[in-house]
C-alpha positions in Angstrom: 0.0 0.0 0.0 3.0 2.6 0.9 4.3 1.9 -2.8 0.8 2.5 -4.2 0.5 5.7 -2.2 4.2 6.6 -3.2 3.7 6.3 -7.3 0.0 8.0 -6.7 2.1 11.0 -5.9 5.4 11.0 -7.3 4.4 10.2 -11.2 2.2 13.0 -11.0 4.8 15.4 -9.2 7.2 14.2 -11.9 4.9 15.2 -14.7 4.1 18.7 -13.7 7.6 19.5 -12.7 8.4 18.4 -16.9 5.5 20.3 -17.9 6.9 23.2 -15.9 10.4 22.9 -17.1 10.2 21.9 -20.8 6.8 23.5 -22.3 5.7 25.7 -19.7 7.8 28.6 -18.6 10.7 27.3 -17.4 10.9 28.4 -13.6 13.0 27.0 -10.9 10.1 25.2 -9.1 9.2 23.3 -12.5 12.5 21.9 -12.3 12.4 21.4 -8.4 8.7 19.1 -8.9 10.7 17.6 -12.3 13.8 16.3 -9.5 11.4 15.3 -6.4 9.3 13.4 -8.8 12.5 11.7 -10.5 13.6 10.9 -7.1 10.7 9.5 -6.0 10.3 6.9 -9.1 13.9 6.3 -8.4 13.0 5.4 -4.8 9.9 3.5 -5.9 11.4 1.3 -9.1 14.4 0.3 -6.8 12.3 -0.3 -2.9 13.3 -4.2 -2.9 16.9 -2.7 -3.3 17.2 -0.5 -1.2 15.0 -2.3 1.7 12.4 0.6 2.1 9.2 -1.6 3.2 
């Protein structure tokens, strides 16, 4: 359930930030969501790795 939770936020968060950063106007919080949200499906691609559960 924590991973579930975990992708419901961070693919969003990772979409907006690229929205943000490539077609929108470019601002430093587009690019701040764009790295959170790539850390997150980072986190969340590699939890049996990296013993998160």
């Amino acid at each position: 359930m924590k991973r579930f939770l975990m992708a419901l936020v961070v693919y969003p968060t990772a979409g907006l930030g690229f929205y943000h950063t490539f077609l929108g106007e470019g601002s430093t919080a587009g690019l701040i969501l764009l790295t959170v949200g790539l850390i997150g499906i980072y986190f969340e691609l590699n939890y049996r790795k990296l013993s998160i559960e």
